[in-house]
C-alpha positions in Angstrom: 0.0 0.0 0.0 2.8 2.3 0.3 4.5 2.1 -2.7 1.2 2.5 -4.2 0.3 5.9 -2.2 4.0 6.9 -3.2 2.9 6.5 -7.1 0.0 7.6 -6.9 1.2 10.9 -5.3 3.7 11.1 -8.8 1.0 10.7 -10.8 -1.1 13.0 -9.4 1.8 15.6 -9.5 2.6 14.7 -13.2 -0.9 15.4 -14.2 -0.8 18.7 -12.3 2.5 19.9 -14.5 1.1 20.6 -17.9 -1.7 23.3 -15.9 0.6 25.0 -13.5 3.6 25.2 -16.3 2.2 28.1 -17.9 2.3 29.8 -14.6 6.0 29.0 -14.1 7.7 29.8 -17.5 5.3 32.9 -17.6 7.3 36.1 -18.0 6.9 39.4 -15.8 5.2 42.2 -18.3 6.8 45.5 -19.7 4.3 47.9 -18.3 3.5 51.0 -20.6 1.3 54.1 -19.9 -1.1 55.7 -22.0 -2.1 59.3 -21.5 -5.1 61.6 -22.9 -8.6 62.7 -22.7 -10.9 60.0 -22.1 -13.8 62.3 -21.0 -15.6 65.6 -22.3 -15.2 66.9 -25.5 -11.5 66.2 -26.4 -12.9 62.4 -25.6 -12.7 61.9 -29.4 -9.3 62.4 -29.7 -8.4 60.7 -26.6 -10.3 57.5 -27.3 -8.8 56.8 -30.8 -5.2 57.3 -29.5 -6.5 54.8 -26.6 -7.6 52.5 -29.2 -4.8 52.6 -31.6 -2.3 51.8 -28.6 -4.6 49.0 -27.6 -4.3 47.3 -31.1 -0.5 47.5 -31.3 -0.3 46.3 -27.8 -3.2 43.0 -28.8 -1.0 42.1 -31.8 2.4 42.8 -30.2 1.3 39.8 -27.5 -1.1 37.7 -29.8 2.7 37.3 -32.0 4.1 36.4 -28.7 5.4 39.9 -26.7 9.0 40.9 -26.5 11.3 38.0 -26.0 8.0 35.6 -24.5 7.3 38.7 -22.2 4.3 40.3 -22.8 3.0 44.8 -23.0 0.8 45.6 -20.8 -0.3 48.6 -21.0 -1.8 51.5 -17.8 -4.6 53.6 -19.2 -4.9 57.2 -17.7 -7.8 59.7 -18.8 -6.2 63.1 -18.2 -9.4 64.8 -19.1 -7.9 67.5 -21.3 -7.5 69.1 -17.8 -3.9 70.0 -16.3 -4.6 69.1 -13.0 -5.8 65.6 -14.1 -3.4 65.6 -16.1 -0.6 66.0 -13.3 -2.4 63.2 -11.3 -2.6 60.6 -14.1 1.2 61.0 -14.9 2.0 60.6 -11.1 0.0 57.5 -11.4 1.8 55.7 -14.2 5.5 56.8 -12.0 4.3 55.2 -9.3 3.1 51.7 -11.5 6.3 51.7 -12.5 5.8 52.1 -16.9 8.7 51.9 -18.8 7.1 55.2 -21.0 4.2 56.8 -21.7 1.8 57.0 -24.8 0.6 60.8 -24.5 -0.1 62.9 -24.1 -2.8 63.4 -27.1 -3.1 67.6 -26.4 -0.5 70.6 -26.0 -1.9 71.8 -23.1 -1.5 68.5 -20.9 1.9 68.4 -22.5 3.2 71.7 -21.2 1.9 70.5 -17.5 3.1 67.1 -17.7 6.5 67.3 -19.5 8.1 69.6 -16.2 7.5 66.6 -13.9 8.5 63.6 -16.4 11.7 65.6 -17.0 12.2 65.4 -13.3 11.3 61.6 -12.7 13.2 60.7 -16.2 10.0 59.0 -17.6 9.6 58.9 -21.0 6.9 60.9 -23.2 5.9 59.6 -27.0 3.2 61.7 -27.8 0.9 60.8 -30.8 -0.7 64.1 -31.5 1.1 67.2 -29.6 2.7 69.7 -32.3 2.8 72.8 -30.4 6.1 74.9 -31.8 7.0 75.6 -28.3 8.4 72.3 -27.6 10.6 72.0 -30.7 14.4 72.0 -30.7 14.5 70.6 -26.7 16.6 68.1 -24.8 14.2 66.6 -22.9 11.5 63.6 -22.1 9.0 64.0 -25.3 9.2 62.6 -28.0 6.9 64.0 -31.2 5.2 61.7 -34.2 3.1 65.0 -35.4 5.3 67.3 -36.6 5.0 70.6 -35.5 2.4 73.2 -36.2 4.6 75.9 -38.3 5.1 73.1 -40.8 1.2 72.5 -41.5 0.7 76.0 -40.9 2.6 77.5 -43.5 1.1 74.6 -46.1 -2.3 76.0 -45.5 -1.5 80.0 -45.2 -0.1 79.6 -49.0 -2.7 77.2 -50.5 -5.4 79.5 -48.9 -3.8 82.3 -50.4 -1.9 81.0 -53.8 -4.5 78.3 -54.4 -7.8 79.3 -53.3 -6.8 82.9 -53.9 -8.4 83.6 -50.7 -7.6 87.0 -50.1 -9.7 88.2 -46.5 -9.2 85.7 -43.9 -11.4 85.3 -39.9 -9.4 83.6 -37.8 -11.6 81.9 -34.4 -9.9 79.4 -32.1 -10.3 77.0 -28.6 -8.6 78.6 -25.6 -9.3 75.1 -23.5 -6.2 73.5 -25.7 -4.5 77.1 -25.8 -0.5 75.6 -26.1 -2.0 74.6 -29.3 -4.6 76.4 -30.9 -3.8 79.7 -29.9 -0.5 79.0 -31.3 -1.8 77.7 -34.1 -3.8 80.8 -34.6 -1.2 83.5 -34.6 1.1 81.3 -37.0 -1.3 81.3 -39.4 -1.9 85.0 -39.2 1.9 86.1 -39.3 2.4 83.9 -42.5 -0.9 85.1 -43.8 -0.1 88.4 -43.8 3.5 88.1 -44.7 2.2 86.5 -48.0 0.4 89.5 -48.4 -3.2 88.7 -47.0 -5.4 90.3 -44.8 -7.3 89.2 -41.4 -10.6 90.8 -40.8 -11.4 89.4 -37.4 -10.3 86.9 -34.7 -11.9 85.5 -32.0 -11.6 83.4 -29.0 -14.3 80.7 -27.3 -13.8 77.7 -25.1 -14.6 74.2 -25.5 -17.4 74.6 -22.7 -19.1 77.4 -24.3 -21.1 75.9 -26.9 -24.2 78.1 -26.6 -21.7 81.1 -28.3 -21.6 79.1 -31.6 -24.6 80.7 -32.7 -23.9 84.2 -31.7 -19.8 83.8 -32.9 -21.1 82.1 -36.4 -23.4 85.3 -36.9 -20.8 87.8 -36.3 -18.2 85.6 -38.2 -20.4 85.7 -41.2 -21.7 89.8 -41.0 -17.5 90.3 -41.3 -17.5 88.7 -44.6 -14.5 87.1 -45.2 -13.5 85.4 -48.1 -12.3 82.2 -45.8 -12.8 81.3 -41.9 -10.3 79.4 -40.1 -11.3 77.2 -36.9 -8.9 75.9 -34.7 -11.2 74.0 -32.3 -11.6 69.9 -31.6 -13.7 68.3 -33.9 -17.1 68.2 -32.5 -17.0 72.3 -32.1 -15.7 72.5 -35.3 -18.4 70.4 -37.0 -20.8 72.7 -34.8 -19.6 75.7 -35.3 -19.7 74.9 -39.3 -23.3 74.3 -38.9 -24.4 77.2 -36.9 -22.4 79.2 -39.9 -24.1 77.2 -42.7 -27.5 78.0 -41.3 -25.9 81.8 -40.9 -25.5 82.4 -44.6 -21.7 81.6 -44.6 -20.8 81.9 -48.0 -16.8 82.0 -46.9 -14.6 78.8 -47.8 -13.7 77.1 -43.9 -10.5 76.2 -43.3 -9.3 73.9 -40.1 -6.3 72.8 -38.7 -5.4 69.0 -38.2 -7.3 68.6 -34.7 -10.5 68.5 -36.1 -10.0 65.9 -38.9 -11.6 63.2 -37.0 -14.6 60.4 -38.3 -16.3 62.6 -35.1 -16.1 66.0 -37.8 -17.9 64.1 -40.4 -20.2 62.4 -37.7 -21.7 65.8 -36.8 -20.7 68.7 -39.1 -23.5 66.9 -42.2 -23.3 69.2 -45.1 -21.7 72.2 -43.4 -18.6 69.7 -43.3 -18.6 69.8 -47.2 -15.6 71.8 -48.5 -13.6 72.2 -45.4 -10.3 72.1 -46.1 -7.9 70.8 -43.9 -4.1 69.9 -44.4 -2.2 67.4 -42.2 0.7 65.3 -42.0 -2.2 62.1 -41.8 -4.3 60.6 -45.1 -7.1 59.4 -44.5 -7.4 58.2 -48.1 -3.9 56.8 -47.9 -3.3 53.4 -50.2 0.0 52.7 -48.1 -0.1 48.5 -47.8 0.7 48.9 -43.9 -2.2 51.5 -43.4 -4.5 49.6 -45.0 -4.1 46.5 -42.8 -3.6 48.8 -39.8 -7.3 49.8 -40.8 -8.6 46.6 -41.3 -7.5 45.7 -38.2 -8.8 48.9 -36.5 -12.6 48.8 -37.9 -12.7 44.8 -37.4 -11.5 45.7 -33.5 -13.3 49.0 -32.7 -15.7 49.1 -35.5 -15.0 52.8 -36.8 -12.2 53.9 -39.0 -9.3 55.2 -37.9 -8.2 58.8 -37.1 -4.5 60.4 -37.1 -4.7 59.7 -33.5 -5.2 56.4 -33.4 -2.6 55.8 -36.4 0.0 57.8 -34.7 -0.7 55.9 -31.2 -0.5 52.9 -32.9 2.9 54.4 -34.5 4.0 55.3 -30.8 3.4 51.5 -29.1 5.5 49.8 -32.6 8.4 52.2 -31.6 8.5 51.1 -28.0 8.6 47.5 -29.4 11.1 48.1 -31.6 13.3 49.5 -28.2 12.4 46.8 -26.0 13.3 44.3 -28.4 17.2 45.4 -29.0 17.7 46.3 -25.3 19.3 44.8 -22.3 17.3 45.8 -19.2 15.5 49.2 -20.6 14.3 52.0 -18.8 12.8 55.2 -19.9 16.7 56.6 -20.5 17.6 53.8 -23.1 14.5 53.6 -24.9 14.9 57.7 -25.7 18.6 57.1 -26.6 18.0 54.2 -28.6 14.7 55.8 -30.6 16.8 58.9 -31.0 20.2 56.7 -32.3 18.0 55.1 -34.9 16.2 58.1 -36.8 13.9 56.6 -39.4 11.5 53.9 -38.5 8.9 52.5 -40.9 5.3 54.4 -40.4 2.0 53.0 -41.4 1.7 55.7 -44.8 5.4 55.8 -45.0 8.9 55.6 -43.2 9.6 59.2 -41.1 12.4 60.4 -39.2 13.3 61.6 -35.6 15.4 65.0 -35.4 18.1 65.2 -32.5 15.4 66.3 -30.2 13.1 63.6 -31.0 10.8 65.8 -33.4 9.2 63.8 -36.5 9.3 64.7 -40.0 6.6 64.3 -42.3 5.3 66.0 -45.1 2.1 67.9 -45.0 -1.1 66.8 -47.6 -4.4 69.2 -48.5 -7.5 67.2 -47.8 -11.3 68.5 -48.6 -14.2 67.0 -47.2 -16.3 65.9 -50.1 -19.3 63.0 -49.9 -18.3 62.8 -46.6 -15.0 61.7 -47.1 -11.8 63.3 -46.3 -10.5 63.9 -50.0 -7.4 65.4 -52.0 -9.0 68.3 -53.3 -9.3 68.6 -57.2 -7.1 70.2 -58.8 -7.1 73.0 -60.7 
């Protein structure tokens, strides 16, 4: 009877091997953050970059992690608000991430950056493009480029290809790092070409019972072109509050707006915007096309330059983890910054010296719905 216990206690350890050896060979996660406005009405924004990080991260693991360990990744909503913003980023210190994803706005950027410089986490923003963090040593990295670059591209095809000559200029103080920015680029280069602005105005996020008031007042000016620098739910708004105003201006917008959420809710006011960006919707690029596949079969909606770029952000922390010996926030920003160009999903870009990307800027127009390359002429 005792040799026959002693088996039995074998076997029953034997068959209790191939259920516990998963637990024994499995491998401790690299833990990354993700940063950006989950909430309000920056969600849009926020969500897609949420979404394309959580793609890269599903196929990263489904192909079998980094060396058999897997990503996880730390979701934070900031909620576009500074304070929150500060809170969230402590959060993902203290869980120990090996970088962050985000932030998706300027504004959380410029309260953020000052306290990952300090802890010597890393930041690889999607979406911030604000000018002011160009040509800096520090803890951000940038896959948009920044906003003099798209700026510029739209000031002279206003001007030189639309020949529009008279120009209102209305933008969102609740992302002001960016959009106010944005704002008085466009009119310095503007003018310099040799245009003139008739009007600018300010309005936050918050404030949407001023659409109506703002679009009547933009539209009495009579400009030959009106530029909003807003998110894209305002700016689909505000387009229809001028549409039912008369508008007969042309409406320009910068990149922030160029979301599925624009076309959602803008209807026919949306027709004709034009936008430009460094991001193509419309893009025929063999690795954007599976990355959108793969996006509206996950999250059923197409993708926005957000979630591209987010998804852009997660594939370049792979590509660190995979090459280094026990990483930390300090090799993964030498390493990205050693290596330069790195294959994007609608074509290969660069990283300066300061970790600033370089892309080229397209015109799109919305047309049937459909961010489009505008005719041409």
């Amino acid at each position: 009877m005792g040799k026959k216990k002693s088996w039995l206690k074998v076997i029953l350890l034997l068959a209790l091997i191939p259920a516990t050896t998963g637990f024994w060979e499995k491998k401790e996660s690299y833990k990354i953050g993700f940063l950006g406005p989950l909430t309000g009405r920056q969600a849009d924004l926020g969500v897609a970059g949420r979404n394309g990080a959580i793609l890269a991260v599903e196929e990263i693991n489904k192909a079998g992690g980094i060396g058999g360990r897997p990503i996880e990744l730390l979701v934070e909503d900031d909620r576009n608000d500074p304070r929150e913003g500060e809170q969230a980023g402590t959060r993902l210190i203290k869980a120990g991430v090996l970088t962050v994803v985000g932030p998706m706005t300027s504004g959380i950027a410029e309260a953020v950056l000052p306290l990952m410089n300090r802890e010597g986490l890393l930041l690889i923003s999607p979406t911030v493009s604000a000018n002011s963090f160009s040509g800096k040593d520090d803890f951000l990295i940038r896959l948009t480029p920044p906003n003099f670059r798209n700026v510029q591209a739209l000031a002279r095809h206003a001007l030189q290809d639309q020949k529009t000559k008279t120009m209102a200029v209305v933008y969102d103080l609740a992302n002001r790092a960016y959009a106010e920015e944005w704002a008085n680029n466009f009119i310095s280069l503007f003018t310099g070409l040799g245009g003139e602005i008739i009007q600018v105005r300010e309005y936050r996020s918050e404030g949407v019972s001023l659409f109506e008031p703002l679009a009547r007042e933009l539209t009495a000016a009579r400009p030959e072109g009106i530029l909003i620098v807003g998110n894209a739910l305002d700016t689909a708004l505000l387009c229809q509050k001028l549409k039912a105003a008369g508008n007969k201006a042309l409406i320009y917008s910068s990149g922030w707006a160029m979301s599925p959420v624009f076309i959602q809710n803008s209807g026919r006011a949306g027709e004709g915007v034009i936008f430009f960006s460094a991001f193509d919707p419309g893009s025929t690029a063999e690795r954007y096309l599976k990355f959108q596949k793969a996006y509206q079969g996950r999250f059923g909606a197409l993708p926005s330059f957000g979630a591209a770029t987010a998804y852009e952000a997660v594939q370049l922390v792979r590509q660190a983890l995979s090459q280094l010996q026990e990483p930390n926030p300090r090799k993964i920003k030498s390493y990205l910054l050693a290596r330069k160009r790195f294959p994007g999903l609608q074509g290969d870009f660069e990283l300066d010296t300061n970790g600033e990307a370089r892309r080229s800027a397209v015109a799109l127009i919305v047309s049937q719905g459909r961010f489009q390359s505008p005719p041409s002429k």
